[in-house]
N, C-alpha and C positions, 0 to 999 in steps of 0.2 A: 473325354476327360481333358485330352490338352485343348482344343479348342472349349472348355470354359471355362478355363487358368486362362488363357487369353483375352476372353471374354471381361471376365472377371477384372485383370489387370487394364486392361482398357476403361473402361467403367469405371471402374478407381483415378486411374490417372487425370480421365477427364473432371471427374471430380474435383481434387485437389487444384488440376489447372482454373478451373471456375473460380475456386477459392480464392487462388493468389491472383488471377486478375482483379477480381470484386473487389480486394482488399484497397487496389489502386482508386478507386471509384468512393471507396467508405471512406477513405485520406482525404480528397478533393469534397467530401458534403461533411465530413464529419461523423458518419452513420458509425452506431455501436460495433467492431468491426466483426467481433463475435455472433452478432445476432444475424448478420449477411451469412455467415459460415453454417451457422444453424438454419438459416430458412432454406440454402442449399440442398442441406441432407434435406427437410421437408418438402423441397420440390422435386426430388428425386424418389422420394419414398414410394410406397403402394401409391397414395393418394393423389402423388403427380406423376410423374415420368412411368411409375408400376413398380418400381425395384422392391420387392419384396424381402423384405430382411427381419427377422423375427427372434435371432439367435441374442434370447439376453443374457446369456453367460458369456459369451464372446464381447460381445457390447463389454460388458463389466472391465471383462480379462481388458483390453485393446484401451478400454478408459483411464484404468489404474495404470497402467504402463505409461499412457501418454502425461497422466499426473504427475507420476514419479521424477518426468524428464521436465516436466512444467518448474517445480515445487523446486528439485534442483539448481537449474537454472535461475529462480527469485532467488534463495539463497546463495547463489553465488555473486550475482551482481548486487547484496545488499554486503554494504560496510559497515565493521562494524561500532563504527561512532553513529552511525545509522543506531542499530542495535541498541547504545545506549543510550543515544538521545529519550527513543519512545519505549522501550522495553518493556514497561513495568504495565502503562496505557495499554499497550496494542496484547502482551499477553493476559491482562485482564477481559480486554472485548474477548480475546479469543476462548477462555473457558467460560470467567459468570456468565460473559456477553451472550454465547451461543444459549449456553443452559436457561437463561432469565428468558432469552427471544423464544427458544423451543416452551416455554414453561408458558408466556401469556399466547404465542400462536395456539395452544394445545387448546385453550377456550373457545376459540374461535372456529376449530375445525370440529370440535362436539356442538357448539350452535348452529354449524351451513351443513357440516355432511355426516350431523347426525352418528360421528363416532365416539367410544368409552374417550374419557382424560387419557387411559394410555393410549389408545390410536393415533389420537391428538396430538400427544406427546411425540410420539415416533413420524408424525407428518412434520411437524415442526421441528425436530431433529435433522431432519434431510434437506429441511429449505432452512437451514440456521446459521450457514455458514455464507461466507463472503466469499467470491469468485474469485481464485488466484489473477488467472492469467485474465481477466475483467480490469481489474483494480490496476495490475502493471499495463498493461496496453494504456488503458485511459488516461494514468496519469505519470507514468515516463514518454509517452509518446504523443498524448493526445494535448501536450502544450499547456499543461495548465501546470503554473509556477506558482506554490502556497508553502509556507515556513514549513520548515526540515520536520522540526517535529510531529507536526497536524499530516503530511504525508509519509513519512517512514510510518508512523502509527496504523496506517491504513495501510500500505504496502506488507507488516510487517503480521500484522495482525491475520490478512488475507493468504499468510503464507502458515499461519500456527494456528489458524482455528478448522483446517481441515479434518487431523485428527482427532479432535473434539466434538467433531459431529458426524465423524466415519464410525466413531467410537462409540457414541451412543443410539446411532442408528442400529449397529449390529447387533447391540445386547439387548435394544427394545424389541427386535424380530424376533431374537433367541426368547425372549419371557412373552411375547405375545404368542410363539409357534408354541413354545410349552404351557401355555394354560395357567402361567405359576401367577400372573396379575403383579400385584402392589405387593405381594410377598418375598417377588426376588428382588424388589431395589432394597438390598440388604449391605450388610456389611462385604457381602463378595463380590456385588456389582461396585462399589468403592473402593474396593481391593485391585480388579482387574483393570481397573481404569487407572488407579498408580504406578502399577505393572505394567503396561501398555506405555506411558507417559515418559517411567523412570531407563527404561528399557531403548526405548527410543531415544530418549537423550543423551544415553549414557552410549549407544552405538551409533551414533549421530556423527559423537566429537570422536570417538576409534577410527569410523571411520571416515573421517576427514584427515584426522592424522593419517591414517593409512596411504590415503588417494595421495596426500603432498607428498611424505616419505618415499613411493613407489615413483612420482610423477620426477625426482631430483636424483632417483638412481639408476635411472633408464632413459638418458640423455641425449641415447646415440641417435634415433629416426625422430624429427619433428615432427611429421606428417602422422605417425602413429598415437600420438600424444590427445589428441579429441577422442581416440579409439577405447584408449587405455581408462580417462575419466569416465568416459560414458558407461563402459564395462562396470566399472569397480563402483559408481552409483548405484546401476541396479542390484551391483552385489550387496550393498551396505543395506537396501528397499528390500529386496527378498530376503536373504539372511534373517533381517529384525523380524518381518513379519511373521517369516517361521519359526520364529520361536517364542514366537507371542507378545512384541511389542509391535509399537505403530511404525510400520516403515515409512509413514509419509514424512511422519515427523523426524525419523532419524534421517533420510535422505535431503530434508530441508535444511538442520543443523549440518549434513557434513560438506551441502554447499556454501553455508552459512564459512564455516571453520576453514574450509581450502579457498575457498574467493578472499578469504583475506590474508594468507601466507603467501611469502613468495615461492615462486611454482616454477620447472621449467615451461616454455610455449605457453605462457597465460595468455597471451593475444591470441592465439591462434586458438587456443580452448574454447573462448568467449565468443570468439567469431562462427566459433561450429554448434555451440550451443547456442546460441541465437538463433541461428538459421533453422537448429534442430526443433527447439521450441515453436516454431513458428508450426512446422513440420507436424509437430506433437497437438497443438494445439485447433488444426485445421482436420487431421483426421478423427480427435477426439470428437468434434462437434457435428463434423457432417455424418458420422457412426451414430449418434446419439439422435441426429436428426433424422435419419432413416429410420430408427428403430420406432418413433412414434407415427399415430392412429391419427393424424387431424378430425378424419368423419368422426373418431370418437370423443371429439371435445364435445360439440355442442350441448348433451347431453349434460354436462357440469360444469359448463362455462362462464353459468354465472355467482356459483357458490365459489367458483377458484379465482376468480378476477375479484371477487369478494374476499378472499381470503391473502391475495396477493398484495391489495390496497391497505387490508389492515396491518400486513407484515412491514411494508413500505411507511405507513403512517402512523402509525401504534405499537405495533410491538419491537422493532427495531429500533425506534429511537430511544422507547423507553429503557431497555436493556441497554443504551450508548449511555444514556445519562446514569442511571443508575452506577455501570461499572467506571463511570469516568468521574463521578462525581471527588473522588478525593486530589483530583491533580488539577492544576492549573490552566487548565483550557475555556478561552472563552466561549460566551455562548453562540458566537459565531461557529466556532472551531468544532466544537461539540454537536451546533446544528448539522457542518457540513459533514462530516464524519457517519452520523445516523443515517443523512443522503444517500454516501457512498456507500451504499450496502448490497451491491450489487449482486442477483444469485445466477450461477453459470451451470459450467458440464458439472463439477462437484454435484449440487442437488441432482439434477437429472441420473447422475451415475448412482447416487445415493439410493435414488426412485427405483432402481433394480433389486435391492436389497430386499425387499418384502416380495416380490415376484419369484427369486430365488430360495426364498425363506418357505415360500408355500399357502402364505399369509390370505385368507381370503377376500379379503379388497385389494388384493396386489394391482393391479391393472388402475384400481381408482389413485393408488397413491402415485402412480408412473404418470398419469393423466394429470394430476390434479398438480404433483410439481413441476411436471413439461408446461403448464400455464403459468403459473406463477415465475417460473423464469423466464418467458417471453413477454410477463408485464412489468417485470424489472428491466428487462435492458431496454423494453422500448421506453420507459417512463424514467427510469434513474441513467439508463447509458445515453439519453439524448441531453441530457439537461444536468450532467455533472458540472461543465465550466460553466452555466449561465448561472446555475448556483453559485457555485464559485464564485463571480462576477458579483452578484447580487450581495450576498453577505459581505462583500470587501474583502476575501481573501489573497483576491490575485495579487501579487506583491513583483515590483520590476525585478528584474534579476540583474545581479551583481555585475553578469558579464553579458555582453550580447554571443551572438552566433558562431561556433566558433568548429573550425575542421579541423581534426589532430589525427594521426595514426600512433601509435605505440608501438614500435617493431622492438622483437624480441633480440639480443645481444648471447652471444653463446656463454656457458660458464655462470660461476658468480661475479659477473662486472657491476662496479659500483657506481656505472652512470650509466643511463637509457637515451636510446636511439629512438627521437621524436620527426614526424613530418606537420610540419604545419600550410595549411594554404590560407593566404595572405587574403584575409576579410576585406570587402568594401569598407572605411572607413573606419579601418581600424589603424592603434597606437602607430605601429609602422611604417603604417603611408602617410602618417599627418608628421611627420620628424621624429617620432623616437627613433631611437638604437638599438641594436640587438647585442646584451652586455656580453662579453668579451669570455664570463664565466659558463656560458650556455654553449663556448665553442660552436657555431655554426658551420658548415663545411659544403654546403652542397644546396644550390637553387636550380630548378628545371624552370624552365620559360620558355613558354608556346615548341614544350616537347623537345626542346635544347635542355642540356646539363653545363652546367659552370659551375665553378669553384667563387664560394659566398665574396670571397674578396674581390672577384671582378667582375661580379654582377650587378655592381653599381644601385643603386639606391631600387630597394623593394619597388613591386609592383602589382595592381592585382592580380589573382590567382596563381601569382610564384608558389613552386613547392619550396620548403627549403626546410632543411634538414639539417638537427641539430643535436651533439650530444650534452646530456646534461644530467646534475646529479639530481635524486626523486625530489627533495624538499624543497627544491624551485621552480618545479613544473607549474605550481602554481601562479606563480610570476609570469612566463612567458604566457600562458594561456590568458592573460588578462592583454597582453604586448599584442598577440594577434586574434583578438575577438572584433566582432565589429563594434558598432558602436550602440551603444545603450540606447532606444528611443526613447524622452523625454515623456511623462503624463502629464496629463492636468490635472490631478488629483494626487501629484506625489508628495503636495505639503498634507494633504488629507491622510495620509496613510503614515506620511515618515515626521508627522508634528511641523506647526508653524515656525519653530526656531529651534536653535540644536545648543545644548551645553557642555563644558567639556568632560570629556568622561574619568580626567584626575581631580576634579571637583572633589572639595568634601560633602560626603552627602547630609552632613547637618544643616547644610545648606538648607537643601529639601525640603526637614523637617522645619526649619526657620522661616522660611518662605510660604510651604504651602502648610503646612501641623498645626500647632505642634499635635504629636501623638503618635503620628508615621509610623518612627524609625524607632526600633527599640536600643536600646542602652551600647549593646555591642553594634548595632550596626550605624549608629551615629559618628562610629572612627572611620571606617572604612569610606572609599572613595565610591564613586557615583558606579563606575565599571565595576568596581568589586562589588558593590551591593548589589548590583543588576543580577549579576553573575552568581554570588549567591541566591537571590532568591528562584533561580532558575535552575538551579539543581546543580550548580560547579562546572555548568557550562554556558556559553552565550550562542546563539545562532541570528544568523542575520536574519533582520524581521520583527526580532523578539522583543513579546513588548510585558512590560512591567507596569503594575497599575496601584499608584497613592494615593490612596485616598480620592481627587479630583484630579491627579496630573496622573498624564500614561508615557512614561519614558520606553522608545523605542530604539533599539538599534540599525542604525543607520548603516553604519561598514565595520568590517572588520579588519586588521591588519595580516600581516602574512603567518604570523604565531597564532591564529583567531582570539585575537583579544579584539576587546572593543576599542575600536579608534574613533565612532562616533556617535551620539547622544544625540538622537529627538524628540522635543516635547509639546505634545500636546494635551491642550487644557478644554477640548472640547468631552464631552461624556462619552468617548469613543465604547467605554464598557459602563455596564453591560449595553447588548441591545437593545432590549425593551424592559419595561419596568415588569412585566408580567413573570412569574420563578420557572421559565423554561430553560432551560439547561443548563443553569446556571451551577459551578461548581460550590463545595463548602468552606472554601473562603467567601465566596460572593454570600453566599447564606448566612454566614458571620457579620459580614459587613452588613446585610440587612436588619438581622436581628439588634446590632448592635444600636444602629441609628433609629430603629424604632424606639429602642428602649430611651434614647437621648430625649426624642421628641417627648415621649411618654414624662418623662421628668421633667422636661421646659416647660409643658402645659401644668404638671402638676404645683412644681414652682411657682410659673404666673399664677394660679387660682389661688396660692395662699395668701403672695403680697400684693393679688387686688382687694383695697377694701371693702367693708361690706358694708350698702347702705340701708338701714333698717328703714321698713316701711312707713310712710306718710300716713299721718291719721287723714 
C-alpha cells in the first residue's frame, strides 16, 4: 500500500512536471497551451505509456474542484468597469448564446450519430460552452491586444456560461435517465434553472462580502491570507451547490465582488492564485486526458470531426449573431467573437454526466466531445491572433511593456508602495522627471540600493521604488513603459486625420448629413456624442460610425475622457456588403438606404418623359 502512494505520487509529479516544462516550449511556437496539457494525460493514458485510469467519478469530483479554483480566479482578476463595459453582450452569449448553439448542434447530432432531438440537445449542451481557462490563457497572455469591450465580452462571457451548460446538461440526463422526453421541459425545468441562477448570485455577492469582511479582520499573519481566500471560496462553491444552486456561478461572482474591494494581502492573494490556477488547470486536463480511449475514436471519428466543424462554423456563430444582434459591435467584432469559441476541460467534464447518469450512449457522448474539443483548440486555438490580424482587430496599445510590483503597505494606508523597472526607452531615460508627488525613495542598481536622490539620473533596469496615491498610478505607468512601436497601418485603424474632440458636433452633421445627428445631439460636443452613443462610456479604440465617417478614439486623458478624435472616411464598416453579422442598427441603415434608392428610381421614372410611339 505505501509503496503505490509512492508510486502513485511519483507518476503524478512527473506528470505535472512535463506539463510546466511543455508550457515553456507552447510560449516560444505559440501552441494552444491547453491542448499540450491534454495530449499529455493522452500519452500517458492506457493507449500510450499504459496508465490505466478509468475512475469517472473521481475525474468529475478532481474536475469541478479544479473549475471552481479556475472560475474564481477569472473572477477575481476581472474589473469591474470590465463588467460593465460588456455585461449585457457576454451575459446574453452566456445563456441564449449556449441554448441557441445546444438547440442548432442538436440537428446535427440526430443527422451523423443518429440520436432523438433530445440526445442531440443534451450533446450540444456539453459542447455549448466556451472554455474558461482557454479564452484567459489566449487572450491575457497569448498577446493579442483588441478594444476592451470585444475582449472583456469574451473573457467575461467564458466565465458565466459555465453554469448554463452544467445546468442544462444535468437536467437533460435526469429527463433522458427518466424516460419523461419533451414532457419534462416544463414549467419546473424553468423553475429550477431560476433557482439554480437566482441562488448563485445571490450567494456569490454573501459571499464575496464574506471573504473581504473576514480577509480585513484577520490581519495579523500575511502568509495565511492565500489560505483563508482559497478556503472560504470553496466554501461559497460547496455550500451553493448543496443547497441547490450553481456554485460555479456563485464562486465566479464572489471572485468577481472581492477582486474589486480593497482587501488585506491582495498582491500576495493574486500571486498565489495565479500560480494555483495554473496548478488547477494542468491537473484538470492531464486527469481528463487519461481518462480517455484514443483506440476508441476511430470508430466515430468522422461523424465527431463532422460535428465539431459544424459547431465551429454554424452553429456557433449563428448563436453569436443572433444573441449579439441588438448591440453595437461590428461585423468584425461580432466575426471574431463567434471564432473565439473555444471548448476545453468544461465540455469534456460535462461528457461524464451521461456515463454517471447511466445513460446508454454514455461512452459515445464521452467520445464524441473528447473530439470535438481536440478540433477546436487545434483549429480555433492556433489561429485566434491570425484572425485577430486578419479582421483588423489588433489595435497598438496605449502603453508599451511595462514591469511594476505592487507591494502591500500594512493597515488602511492611503498611498501604495510601487516598484518599477526602468524600460528600454521608455519616458525616463529620454529626459522626463519622476514628479515630486509620486515621492520616490529607493533605486537598486546592479544589486546596489541608494536613495532616489543620489542616484542620479535613471538607467536601465533600475528598480526604484516609489510611494504613491492609487489615482496616479496610472501616470507613472505610462513614465516607465517602454516605448510604443510605430505601425504602418496606424492611420488605417486610427483615421487619416483627427478633430477635436470639443468640436460641436453639428459640425458632423453639417459636413458629412444632413440627417446624422438627431435634434438633441446636435448641442453636445464631438466627445459627448461619441460617449453617448457608446453607452456613457468611451474606451480606447472605440469607434463610432455616421453615416460615411467612422470617428475613432485615439487617446484618452487620465479621467478617461476623450482627448482625441480620428476620422476616417474610408468604409471601414461594415466589412462586406453581404448581412453577415451585421448588427440591427446596421440592418436599419440597410433597409433604410434601400428604401431611399427605391424612391430616387421611382421619382426618376415619373419625371422622365414619355415618348409615344412613331407611326
Amino acid at each position: 500500500m505505501v509503496e503505490a502512494f509512492y508510486l502513485f505520487l511519483l507518476v503524478g509529479t512527473i506528470l505535472v512536471l512535463a506539463a510546466a516544462f511543455s508550457s515553456l516550449i507552447a510560449f516560444r511556437f505559440g501552441a494552444p497551451l491547453l491542448l499540450v496539457f491534454l495530449s499529455i494525460g493522452l500519452l500517458a493514458g492506457v493507449d500510450g505509456l499504459g496508465i490505466a485510469f478509468d475512475n469517472f467519478a473521481l475525474a468529475y469530483m478532481v474536475g469541478s474542484l479544479a473549475l471552481a479554483i479556475i472560475l474564481f480566479d477569472s473572477g477575481f482578476g476581472t474589473s469591474t468597469h470590465s463588467f460593465r463595459v460588456a455585461a449585457w453582450p457576454a451575459l446574453t452569449l452566456a445563456s441564449l448564446g449556449v441554448l441557441v448553439t445546444a438547440s442548432i448542434f442538436a440537428f446535427a447530432a440526430m443527422l451523423l450519430l443518429d440520436f432523438t432531438w433530445l440526445e442531440g440537445l443534451l450533446l450540444g449542451s456539453i459542447v455549448g460552452s466556451t472554455d474558461a481557462a482557454a479564452v484567459f490563457f489566449l487572450l491575457r497572455i497569448g498577446g493579442i491586444n483588441i478594444r476592451e469591450q470585444v475582449r472583456s465580452t469574451l473573457e467575461i462571457e467564458s466565465g458565466t456560461n459555465d453554469p448554463m451548460a452544467i445546468f442544462l446538461t444535468i437536467a437533460l440526463v435526469e429527463l433522458i435517465a427518466s424516460g419523461q422526453g419533451f414532457e419534462g421541459l416544463g414549467t419546473q425545468f424553468a423553475l429550477l434553472f431560476i433557482e439554480q441562477m437566482a441562488l448563485g448570485l445571490v450567494f456569490g455577492f454573501l459571499g464575496g462580502m464574506m471573504i473581504v469582511w473576514i480577509l480585513n479582520h484577520f490581519t495579523r499573519d500575511r502568509s495565511l491570507a492565500p489560505i483563508f481566500v482559497l478556503a472560504l471560496a470553496l466554501l461559497v462553491f460547496a455550500f451553493t451547490g448543496a443547497i441547490g444552486g450553481s456554485g460555479f456561478l456563485a464562486v465566479y461572482v464572489a471572485g468577481i465582488y472581492s477582486g474589486n474591494r480593497e482587501m488585506f494581502a491582495r498582491e500576495s492573494i493574486a500571486r498565489f492564485h495565479a500560480g494555483l490556477t495554473w496548478l488547477a488547470q494542468i491537473v484538470m486536463f492531464i486527469v481528463l486526458g487519461l481518462l480517455a480511449t484514443p483506440s476508441q475514436f476511430p470508430s466515430i471519428i468522422l461523424p465527431a470531426v463532422g460535428l465539431a466543424l459544424f459547431l465551429v462554423f454554424v452553429a456557433r456563430p449563428l448563436a453569436v449573431w443572433l444573441s449579439l444582434l441588438p448591440f453595437q459591435m461590428t461585423q468584425q467584432e461580432t466575426g471574431f467573437i463567434a471564432w473565439v469559441g473555444l471548448r476545453g476541460a468544461v465540455s469534456i467534464l460535462l461528457a461524464i454526466m451521461p456515463l454517471l447518469g447511466g445513460l446508454e450512449n454514455g461512452l459515445l457522448y464521452f467520445n464524441t466531445a473528447f473530439i470535438v474539443v481536440l478540433v477546436s483548440l487545434l483549429l480555433q486555438g492556433w489561429t485566434i491572433k491570425p484572425m485577430a490580424q486578419k479582421l483588423g482587430l489588433i489595435i497598438r496599445p496605449r502603453m508599451g511593456e511595462i514591469d511594476k510590483i505592487e507591494l502591500d503597505l500594512p493597515g488602511k494606508s492611503t498611498h501604495e508602495l510601487l516598484s518599477y523597472r526602468v524600460m528600454k526607452d521608455s519616458p525616463v531615460l529620454r529626459g522626463e522627471r519622476v514628479p515630486r508627488w509620486a515621492m520616490p525613495s529607493l533605486v537598486i542598481r546592479d544589486g546596489r540600493s541608494m536613495r532616489y536622490q543620489y542616484a542620479g539620473r535613471l538607467q536601465e533596469n533600475d528598480q526604484v521604488y516609489l510611494f504613491v496615491t492609487p489615482t496616479y498610478i496610472r501616470l507613472l505607468d505610462r513614465l516607465f513603459a517602454s516605448r510604443v512601436p510605430v505601425e504602418d497601418d496606424d492611420e488605417d485603424f486610427f483615421g487619416a486625420f483627427s478633430v477635436s474632440p470639443s468640436r460641436p458636433a453639428r459640425e458632423l452633421d453639417a459636413a458629412y448629413g444632413p440627417g446624422l445627428l438627431s435634434s438633441t445631439e446636435q448641442n453636445m460636443t464631438i466627445a459627448d456624442l461619441m460617449t453617448h452613443r457608446l453607452g456613457g462610456r468611451a474606451e480606447y479604440a472605440d469607434r463610432v460610425r455616421f453615416g460615411s465617417v467612422v470617428l475613432i478614439v485615439r487617446d484618452l486623458d487620465e479621467h478617461d475622457a476623450i482627448a482625441a478624435v480620428g476620422v476616417s472616411l474610408e468604409p471601414v464598416e461594415p466589412a462586406t456588403a453581404l448581412p453577415v453579422f451585421i448588427n440591427m442598427r446596421e440592418i436599419a441603415h440597410r433597409v433604410r438606404d434601400q428604401l431611399r434608392r427605391y424612391r430616387g428610381k421611382s421619382v426618376s421614372s415619373k419625371n422622365t418623359p414619355h415618348t409615344p410611339p412613331q407611326d
